[in-house]
N, C-alpha and C positions, 0 to 999 in steps of 0.2 A: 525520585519523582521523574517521570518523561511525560512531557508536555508534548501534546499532538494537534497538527494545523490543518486543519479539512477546509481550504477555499470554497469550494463547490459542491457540498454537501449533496444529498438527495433520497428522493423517498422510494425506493428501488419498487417497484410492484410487479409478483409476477401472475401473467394468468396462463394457467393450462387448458390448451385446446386437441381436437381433436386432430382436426389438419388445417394449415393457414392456406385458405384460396384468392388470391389476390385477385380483388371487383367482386366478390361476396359477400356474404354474411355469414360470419364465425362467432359459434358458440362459445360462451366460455364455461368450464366444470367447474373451477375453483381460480380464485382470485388471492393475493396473499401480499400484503405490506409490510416494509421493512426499512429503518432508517438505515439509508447507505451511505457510504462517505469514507475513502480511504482511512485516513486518518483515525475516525471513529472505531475502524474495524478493527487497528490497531489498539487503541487504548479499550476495547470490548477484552479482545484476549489477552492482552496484561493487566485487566482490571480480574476477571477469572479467573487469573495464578495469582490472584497476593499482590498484584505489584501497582504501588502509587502512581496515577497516572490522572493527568485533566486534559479534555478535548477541547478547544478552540474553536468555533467554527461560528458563520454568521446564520442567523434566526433570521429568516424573511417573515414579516409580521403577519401574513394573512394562513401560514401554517405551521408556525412554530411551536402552536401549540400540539399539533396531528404531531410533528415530529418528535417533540420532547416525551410524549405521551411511546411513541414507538418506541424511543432508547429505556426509557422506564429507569430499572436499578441496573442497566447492562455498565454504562460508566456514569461521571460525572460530567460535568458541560460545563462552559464557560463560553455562553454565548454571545453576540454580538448583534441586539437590532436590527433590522438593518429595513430597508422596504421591497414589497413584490410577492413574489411565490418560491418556493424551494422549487428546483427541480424533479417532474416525475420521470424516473427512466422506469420502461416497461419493458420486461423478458416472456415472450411467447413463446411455450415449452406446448412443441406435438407430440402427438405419443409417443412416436419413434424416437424421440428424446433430440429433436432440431431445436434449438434457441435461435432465435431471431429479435435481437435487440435495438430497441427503440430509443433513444436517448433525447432527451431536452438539452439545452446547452445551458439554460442555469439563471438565474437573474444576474444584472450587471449592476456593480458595484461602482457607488460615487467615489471621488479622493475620501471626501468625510469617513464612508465606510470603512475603506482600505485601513485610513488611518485608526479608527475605532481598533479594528480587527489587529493593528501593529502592536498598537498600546496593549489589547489584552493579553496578546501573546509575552511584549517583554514583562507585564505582571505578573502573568504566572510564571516565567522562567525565573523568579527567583528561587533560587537553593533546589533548582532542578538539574539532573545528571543532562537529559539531551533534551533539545526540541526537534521533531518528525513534522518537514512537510512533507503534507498527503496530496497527491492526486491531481486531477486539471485545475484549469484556473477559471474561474466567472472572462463570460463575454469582455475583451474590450481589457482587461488587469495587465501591467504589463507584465512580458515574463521573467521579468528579474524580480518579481514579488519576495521569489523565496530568498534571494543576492537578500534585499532590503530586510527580510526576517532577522539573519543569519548576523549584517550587520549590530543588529537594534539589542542585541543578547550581551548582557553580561557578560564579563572574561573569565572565560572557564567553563564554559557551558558549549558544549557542543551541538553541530546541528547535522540532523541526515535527510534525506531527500529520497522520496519514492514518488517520482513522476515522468511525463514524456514529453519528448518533442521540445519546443525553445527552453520550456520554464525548466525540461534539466539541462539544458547547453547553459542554461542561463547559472543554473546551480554549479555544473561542473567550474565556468569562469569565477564562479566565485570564493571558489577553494572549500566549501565546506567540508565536514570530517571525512563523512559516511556519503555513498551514493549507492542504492538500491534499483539497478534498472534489471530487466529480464534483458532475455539474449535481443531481442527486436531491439527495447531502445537502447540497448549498447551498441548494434549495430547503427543505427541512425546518428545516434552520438559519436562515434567516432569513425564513420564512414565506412567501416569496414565489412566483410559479409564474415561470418562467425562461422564455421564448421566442424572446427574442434575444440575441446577443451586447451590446448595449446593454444590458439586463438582468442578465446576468450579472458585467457591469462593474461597473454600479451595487450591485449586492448584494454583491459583495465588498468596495465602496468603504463601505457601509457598515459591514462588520465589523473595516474599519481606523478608522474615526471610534470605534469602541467599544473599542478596544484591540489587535487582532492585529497583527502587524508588517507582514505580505503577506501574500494567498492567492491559489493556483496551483489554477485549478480543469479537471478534465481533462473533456473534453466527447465522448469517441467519435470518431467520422467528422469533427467539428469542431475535433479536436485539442484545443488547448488556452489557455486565458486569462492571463496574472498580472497582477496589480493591486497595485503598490505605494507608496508615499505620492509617487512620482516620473512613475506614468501608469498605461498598460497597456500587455497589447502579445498579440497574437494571432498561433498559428501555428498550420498544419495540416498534413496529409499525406494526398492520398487515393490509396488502392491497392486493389487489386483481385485480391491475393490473399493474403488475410488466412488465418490457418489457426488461429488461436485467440486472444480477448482477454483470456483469466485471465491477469489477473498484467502490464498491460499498465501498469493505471495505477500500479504500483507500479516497473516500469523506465521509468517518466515522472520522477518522483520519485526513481529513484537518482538518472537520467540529468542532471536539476536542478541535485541537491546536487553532483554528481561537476564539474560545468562552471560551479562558481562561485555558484552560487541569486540571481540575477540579471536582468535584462532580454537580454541576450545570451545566456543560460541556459536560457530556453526552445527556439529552435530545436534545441541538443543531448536535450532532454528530450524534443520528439518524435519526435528521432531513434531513441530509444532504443525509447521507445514502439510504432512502427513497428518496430525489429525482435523486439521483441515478440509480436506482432501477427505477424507471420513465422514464429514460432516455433511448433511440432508442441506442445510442453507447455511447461508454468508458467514452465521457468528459461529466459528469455532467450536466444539463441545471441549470438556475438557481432557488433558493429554492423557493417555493411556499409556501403560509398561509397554504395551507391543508397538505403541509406537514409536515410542525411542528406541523398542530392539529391530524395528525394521532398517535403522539409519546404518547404515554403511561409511566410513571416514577414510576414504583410501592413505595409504600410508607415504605413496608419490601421486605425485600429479601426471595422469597416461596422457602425455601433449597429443598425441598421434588419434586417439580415440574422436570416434565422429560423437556430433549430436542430433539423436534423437528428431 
């Protein structure tokens, strides 16, 4: 079982327009709702390969039901009460294929809430392999949220972290197993500017000298890194007809967790990634033969190699 912790859910809407004219008025052709929520996305595509998984996340009461109605049979929920609105983020897709994204920052959460939301998480981590936080955190939460998650778990149970800015500085201080950033919040995280894969080695290898277990860091067109007290190991995938990468780095990181979270664990993770990446919208379809035969697993690590 991997237990997934979505703080700040949301009900992603996209509308396609012709062209966005700022002090106008813009038509829309098609409109399209979708429950979003890192976390969510994660246990969506380990819930479509087989794999036991419950989502965490709090239910603001005046649309919990639009959202619960959204995830349908995609996973299972274990939601939490909570009062207000979910957040709507809107994506404005012109023809020319520009996104211009609108984002809510989310209802804020009482202590009461936080608490709710702690308790259900260490309920369901029993006789669970990991707990996954997902993503921002509600207005106002402090950022060691995920620190307090991490704490509240069983012994034996591990935790990984896919988010930015404090709440992972706050995760890295906390030594958890796994940390999941892209090459940006690696670089924010550990000050550094990133420009080769040698780079990216080294900067992870430092967040294992200060305490994290491993970190899996997803790089785009470069696929992806892990770094753990045992070496590295680099794989990639290049394709050419990608149709969208919301949500790509997060079926990286099921695909990880779902193949063991391993050195052997990455080539399934960019397989997953790449279908992804394939994919028309957010949830994943599911993995195809050519997309594991697209994954490349270099045999060293080319330190000198720029990125992308």
């Amino acid at each position: 079982m991997i237990v997934t912790v979505t703080p700040n859910p949301s009900i992603d809407r996209t509308l396609r327009i012709g062209r966005l004219e700022r002090g106008g008025v813009v038509r829309v052709s098609s409109a399209t709702d979708e429950a979003g929520g890192k976390g969510l996305n994660v246990s969506r595509a380990l819930a479509q390969d087989g794999h036991a998984t419950l989502a965490v996340l709090p239910l603001p009461e005046r649309t919990a039901a639009t959202y619960v109605g959204l995830v349908g049979a995609d996973a299972t929920l274990a939601g939490v009460p909570v009062g207000g609105a979910m957040r709507v983020n809107i994506s404005l897709v012109e023809d020319d294929g520009t996104v211009t994204k609108v984002n809510e920052a989310g209802p804020t959460l009482d202590e009461a809430a936080i608490e709710g939301l702690l308790e259900r998480v260490e309920s369901a981590a029993a006789g669970a392999g990991w707990v996954v936080g997902c993503g921002s955190l509600p207005p106002g939460m402090d950022p060691a949220f995920y620190g307090r998650v991490a704490r509240s778990l069983p012994a034996g149970i591990r935790m990984a972290i896919d988010a930015s800015g404090p709440a992972l500085a706050a995760a890295a201080e906390a030594g958890v197993a796994l940390l999941k950033p892209n090459r940006t919040e690696l670089e924010e995280l550990t000050g550094r500017a990133l420009s080769t894969i040698g780079a990216v080695v080294d900067a992870a290898a430092a967040l294992l000298d200060a305490g994290t277990g491993a970190v899996l860091t997803s790089l785009g067109p470069d696929g992806a890194v892990y770094v753990w007290a045992g070496g590295a190991v680099h794989a990639e995938a290049r394709i050419d007809d990608v149709a969208n990468t919301v949500g790509a780095g997060d079926a990286l990181l099921a695909g990880f967790l779902a193949a063991g979270a391993d050195a052997d664990a990455v080539v399934t993770a960019v397989a997953w990634g790449v279908a992804a990446c394939r994919s028309p919208g957010t949830r994943m379809r599911p993995v195809r033969d050519e997309d594991v035969a697209a994954v490349v697993r270099h045999a060293r690590i080319d330190r000198s190699r720029r990125l992308a």
